[in-house]
N, C-alpha and C positions, 0 to 999 in steps of 0.2 A: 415511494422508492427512496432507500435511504442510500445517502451515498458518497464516500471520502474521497478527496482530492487532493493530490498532493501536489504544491508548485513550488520553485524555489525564489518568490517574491521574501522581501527581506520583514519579518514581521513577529511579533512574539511567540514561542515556541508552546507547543501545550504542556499541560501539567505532566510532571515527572512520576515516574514510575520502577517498579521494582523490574530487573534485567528477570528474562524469562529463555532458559536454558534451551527449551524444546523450539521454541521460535529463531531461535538464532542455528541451531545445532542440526537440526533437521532439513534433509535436501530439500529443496523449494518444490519439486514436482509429488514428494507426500505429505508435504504441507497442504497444498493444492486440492488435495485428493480426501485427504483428514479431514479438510472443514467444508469440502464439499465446493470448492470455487474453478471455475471456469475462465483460463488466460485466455484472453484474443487480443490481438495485434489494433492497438487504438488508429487513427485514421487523423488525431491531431498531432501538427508537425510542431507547435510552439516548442522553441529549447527548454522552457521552462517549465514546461510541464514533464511528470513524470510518470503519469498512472492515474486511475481512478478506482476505485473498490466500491462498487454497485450492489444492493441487497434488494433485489427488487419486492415487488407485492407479493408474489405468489413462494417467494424464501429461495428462489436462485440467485447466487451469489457469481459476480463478474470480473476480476480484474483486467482491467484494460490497461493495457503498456503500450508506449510509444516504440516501432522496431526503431531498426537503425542505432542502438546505445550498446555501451559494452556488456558482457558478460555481469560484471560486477555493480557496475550501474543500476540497469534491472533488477538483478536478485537482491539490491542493497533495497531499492525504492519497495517491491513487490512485499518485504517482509515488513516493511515501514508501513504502508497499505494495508497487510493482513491485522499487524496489529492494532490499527487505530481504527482498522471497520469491524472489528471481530471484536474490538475492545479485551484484547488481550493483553495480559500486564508483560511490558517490556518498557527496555530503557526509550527514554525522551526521542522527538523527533529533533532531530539537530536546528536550531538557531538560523539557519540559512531558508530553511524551508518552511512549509505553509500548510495546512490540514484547514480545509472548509467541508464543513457538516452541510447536506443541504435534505 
């Protein structure tokens, strides 16, 4: 199971990347649906944490969000998560936050 984390532990940022129109531009519910991922409501309350993007064995794909975050929160992190587990070219994850591959 492959699977991306994002936290906002203060830590080196990953490699930069060319901004990607369709990722930023596109509603997040046919983003979702495009690449074939499945939101549920994550059950970890850490502030720091913000989502997880899950690609299991068998090729279902999971985003897991913490409720309780704003509107803009979410869809900022959830597209963060799409592109760094989908390995889609968009700009940098911001400096503040954290991506662990496990």
């Amino acid at each position: 199971m492959k699977q991306s984390t994002c936290t906002t532990r203060k830590r080196r940022p990953v490699a930069k990347c060319r901004p990607a129109v369709d990722l930023l531009d596109t509603p997040l519910p046919q983003l979702l649906d495009r690449f074939g991922v499945h939101l549920v409501d994550s059950q970890i309350t850490d502030p720091a944490f913000v989502g997880a993007f899950i690609e299991r064995g068998d090729g279902r794909r999971v985003l897991s969000m913490p409720s309780g975050r704003s509107w803009l929160e979410r869809d900022t992190a959830a597209r963060m998560l799409l592109a760094q587990g989908l390995r889609l070219d968009a700009p940098p994850v911001p400096a503040a936050l954290e991506v662990v591959r496990a």
